[in-house]
C-alpha positions in Angstrom: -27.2 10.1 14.9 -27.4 13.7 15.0 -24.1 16.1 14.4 -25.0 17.1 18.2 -24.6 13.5 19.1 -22.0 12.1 17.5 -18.3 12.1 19.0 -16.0 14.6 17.7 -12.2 13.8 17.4 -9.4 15.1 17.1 -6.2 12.6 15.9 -2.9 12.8 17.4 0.2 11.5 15.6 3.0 11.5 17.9 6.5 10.3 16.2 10.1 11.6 15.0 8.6 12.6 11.5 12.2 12.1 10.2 11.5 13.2 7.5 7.4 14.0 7.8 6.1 11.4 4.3 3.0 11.7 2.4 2.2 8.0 4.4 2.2 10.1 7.5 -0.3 12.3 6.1 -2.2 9.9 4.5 -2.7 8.0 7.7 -5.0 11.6 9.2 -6.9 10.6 5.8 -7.5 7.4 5.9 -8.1 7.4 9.7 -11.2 10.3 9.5 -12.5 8.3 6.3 -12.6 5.3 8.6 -14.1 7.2 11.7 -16.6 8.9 9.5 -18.0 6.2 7.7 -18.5 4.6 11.2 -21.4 7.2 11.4 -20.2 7.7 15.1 -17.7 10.3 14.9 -16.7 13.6 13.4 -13.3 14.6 13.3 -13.0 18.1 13.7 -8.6 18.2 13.6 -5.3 16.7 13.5 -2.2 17.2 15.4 1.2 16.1 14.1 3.5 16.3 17.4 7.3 15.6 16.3 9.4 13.9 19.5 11.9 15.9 20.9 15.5 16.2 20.2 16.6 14.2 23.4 14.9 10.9 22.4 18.5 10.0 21.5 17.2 8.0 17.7 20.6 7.5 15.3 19.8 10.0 12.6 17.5 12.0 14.1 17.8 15.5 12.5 17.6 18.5 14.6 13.7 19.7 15.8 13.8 22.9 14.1 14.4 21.2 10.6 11.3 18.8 11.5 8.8 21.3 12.7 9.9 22.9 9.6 9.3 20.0 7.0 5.8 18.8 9.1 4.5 22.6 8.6 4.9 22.4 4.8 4.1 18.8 4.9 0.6 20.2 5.8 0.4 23.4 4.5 -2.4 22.6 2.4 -4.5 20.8 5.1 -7.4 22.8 6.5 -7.4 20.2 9.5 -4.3 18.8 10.5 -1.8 21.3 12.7 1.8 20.8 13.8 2.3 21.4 17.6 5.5 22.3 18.7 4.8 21.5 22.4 6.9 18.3 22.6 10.0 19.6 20.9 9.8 22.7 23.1 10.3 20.9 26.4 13.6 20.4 28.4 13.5 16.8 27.9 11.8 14.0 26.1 8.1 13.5 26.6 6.4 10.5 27.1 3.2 9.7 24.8 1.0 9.8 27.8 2.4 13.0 28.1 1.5 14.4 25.0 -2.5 13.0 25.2 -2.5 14.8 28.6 -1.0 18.0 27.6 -3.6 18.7 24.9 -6.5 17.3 27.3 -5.2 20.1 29.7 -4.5 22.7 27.2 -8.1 22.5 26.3 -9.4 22.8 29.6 -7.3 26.4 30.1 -8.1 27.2 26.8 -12.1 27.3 26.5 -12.8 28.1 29.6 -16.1 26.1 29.3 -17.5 24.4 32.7 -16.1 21.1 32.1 -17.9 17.6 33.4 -16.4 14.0 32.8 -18.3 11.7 30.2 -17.7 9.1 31.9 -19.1 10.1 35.3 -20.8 13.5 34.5 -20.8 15.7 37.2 -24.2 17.4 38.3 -21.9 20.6 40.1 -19.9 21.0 37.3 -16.3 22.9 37.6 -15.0 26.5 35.9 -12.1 25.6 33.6 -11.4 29.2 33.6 -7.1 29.5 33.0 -6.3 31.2 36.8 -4.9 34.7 36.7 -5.8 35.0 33.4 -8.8 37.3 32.0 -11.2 34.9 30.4 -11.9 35.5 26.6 -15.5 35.2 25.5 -16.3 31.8 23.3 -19.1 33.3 21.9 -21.8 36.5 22.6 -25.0 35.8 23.6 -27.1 38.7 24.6 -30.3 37.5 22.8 -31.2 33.7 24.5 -33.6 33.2 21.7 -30.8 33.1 19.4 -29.6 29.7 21.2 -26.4 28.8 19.9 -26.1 25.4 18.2 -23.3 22.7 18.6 -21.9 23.6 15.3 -21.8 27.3 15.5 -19.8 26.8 19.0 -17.7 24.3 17.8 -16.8 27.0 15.1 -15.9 29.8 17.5 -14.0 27.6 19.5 -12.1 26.0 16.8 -11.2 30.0 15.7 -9.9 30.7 19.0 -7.5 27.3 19.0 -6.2 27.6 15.3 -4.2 30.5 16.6 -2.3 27.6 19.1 -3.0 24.7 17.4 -5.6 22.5 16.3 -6.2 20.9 19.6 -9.3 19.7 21.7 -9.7 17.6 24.7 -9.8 13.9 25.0 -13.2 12.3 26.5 -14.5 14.7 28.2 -17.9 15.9 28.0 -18.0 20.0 27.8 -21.7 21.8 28.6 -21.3 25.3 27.2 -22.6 28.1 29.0 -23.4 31.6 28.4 -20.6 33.9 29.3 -22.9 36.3 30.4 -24.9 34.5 32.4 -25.4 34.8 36.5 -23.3 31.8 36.7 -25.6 31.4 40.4 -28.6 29.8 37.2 -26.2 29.0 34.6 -27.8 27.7 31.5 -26.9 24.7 29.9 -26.7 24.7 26.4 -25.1 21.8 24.4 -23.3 18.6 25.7 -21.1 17.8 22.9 -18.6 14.6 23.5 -14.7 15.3 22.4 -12.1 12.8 22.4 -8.3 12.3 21.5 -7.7 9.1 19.7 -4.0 8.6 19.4 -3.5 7.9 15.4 -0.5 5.3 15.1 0.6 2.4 12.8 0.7 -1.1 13.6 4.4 -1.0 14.6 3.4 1.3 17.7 0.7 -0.8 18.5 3.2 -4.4 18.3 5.4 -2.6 20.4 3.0 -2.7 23.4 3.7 -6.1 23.4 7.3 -6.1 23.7 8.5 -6.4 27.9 9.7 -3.4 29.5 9.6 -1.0 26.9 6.1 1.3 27.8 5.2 2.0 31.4 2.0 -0.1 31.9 0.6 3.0 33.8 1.1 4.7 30.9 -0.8 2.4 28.3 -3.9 2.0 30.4 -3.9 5.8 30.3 -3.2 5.9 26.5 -5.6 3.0 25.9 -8.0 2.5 28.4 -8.8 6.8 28.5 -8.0 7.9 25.4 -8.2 5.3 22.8 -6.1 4.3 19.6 -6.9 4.6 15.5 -4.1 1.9 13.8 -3.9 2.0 10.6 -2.4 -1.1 9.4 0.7 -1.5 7.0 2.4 -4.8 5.4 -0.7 -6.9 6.6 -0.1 -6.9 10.2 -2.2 -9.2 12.3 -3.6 -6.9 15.1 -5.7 -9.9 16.4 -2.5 -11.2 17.7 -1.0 -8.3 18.4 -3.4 -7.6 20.6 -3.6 -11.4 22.4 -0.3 -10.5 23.5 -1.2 -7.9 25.9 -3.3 -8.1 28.7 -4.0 -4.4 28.4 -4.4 -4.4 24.9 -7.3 -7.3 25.1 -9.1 -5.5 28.5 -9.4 -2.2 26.3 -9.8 -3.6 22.6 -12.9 -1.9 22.5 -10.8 1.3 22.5 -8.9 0.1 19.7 -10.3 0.6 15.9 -7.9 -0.7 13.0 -8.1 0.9 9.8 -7.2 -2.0 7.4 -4.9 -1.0 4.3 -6.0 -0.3 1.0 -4.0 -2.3 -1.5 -4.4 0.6 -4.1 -2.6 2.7 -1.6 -0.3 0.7 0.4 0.9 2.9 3.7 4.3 0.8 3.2 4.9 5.0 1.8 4.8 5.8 5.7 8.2 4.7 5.8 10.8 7.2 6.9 13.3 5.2 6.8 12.8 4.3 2.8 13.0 8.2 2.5 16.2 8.6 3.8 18.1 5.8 1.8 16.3 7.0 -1.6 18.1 10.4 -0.5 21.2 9.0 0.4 21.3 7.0 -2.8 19.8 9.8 -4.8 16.5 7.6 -6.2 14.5 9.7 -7.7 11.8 7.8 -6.1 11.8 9.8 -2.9 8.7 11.4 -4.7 7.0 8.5 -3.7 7.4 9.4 0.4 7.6 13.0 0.2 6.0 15.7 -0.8 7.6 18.3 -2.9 8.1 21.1 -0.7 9.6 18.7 1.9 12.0 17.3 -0.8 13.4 21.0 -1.6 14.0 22.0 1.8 15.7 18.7 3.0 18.1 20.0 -0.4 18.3 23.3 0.1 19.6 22.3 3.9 21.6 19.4 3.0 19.4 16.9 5.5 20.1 13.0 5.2 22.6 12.9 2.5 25.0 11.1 4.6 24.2 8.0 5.8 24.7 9.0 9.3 21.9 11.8 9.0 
């Protein structure tokens, strides 16, 4: 497959990062090695999106400390951002939510004439934000120089890194020139972008448990966006996933990245970091990266057992 015609991704870890472990960001990792060597997608970002305050978890340590221990978590990363949407919000946000925020936020953002890839439209429609003055993707004054895929990809991605690393789910986008009579637009590339909600195994078990998702809400999260687990302490996703009706219609949409027994993502753990805190184990290196270690000291984070 060509770079043009391979699926670009961008992850989306949503969760109360509390604190934000080396597991969670070895997950991105091991998630775009798996996608990658599938030779059918590129990922092209990742977006850590901590829960709000109001999800009402015992222990759950204030939003502005986690946005602040996820950014230096990944301050280092040229492809994973932290977006702040969720903790900005007036109340909790539901994961469905989240995918369709970012599918939306893309849409305003680009501006690009939009059609769906999974019943592409022959009149497409102007995602131009309304009111707003539309900011040029790219120049084109010369149509000899063409632009390709990558190149428009590139200004794209330069124009989202100042909100966040963000594109939309599947959707299929047809870039056009900006200065075009939009009366005989010209079509350049179709380039297929997706969210794929990046989660562990525990997310995906709790699917099966009665009464705890809306089912709306998981044949939106499944069925149009998809899932990447990446598997920790052996779980069985087979049966996982014979549990749920929905889980089985849209396994297709479901790709497990199994774990590596030279790194274990039992390091994922959050809850590991905060006893080895309390209990002042100097193996909290093990879950957390250095920078997050100095600032959960410097503002006295977990040391209690009730934080």
């Amino acid at each position: 497959m060509t770079e043009t015609t391979k699926t670009h991704v961008i992850l989306l870890a949503c969760g109360s990062f509390n604190p934000i472990t080396k597991g969670h960001i070895r997950m991105f990792e091991r998630a775009r090695d798996y996608l990658h060597k599938t030779g059918r997608f590129i990922v092209i970002g990742g977006i850590v999106s901590p829960v709000h305050d109001s999800y009402g978890k015992q222990g759950l340590v204030s939003s502005r400390h986690r946005l602040i221990m996820c950014q230096l978590a990944v301050q280092n990363s040229d492809w994973i951002r932290v977006d702040p949407w969720e903790c900005y919000q007036d109340t909790w946000q539901t994961t469905c939510s989240v995918l369709e925020h970012h599918r939306d936020l893309m849409k305003r953002v680009t501006g690009c004439i939009l059609s769906n890839v999974n019943t592409p439209s022959m009149t497409p429609v102007i995602g131009q934000p309304q009111n707003e003055t539309p900011q040029p993707i790219y120049q084109n004054s010369n149509v000899a120089t063409k632009p390709t895929a990558a190149k428009i990809l590139g200004k794209v991605g330069e124009s989202l890194s100042r909100i966040c690393c963000v594109r939309p789910p599947v959707e299929r986008f047809t870039f056009v020139d900006e200065n075009a009579n939009l009366g005989t637009v010209m079509r350049y590339e179709e380039i297929e972008l997706r969210i794929l909600l990046l989660c562990g195994s525990d997310l995906l078990e709790s699917f099966c448990i009665p009464g705890l998702w809306n089912e709306a809400d998981m044949e939106v999260i499944v069925g149009d966006f998809g899932i990447v687990v990446v598997l920790r302490d052996a779980a069985d996703t087979d049966r996982i996933m014979n549990h749920s009706s929905i889980l089985r219609k849209y396994k297709n949409n479901i790709m497990v990245v199994k774990d590596d027994i030279n790194h274990p993502m039992s390091v994922v753990s959050s809850t590991k970091s905060r006893l080895a805190l309390q209990h002042g184990d100097g193996h909290v290196v093990d879950y957390l990266s250095q920078p997050v270690i100095d600032y959960i000291l410097k503002s006295q984070l977990y040391i209690n057992a009730s934080g």
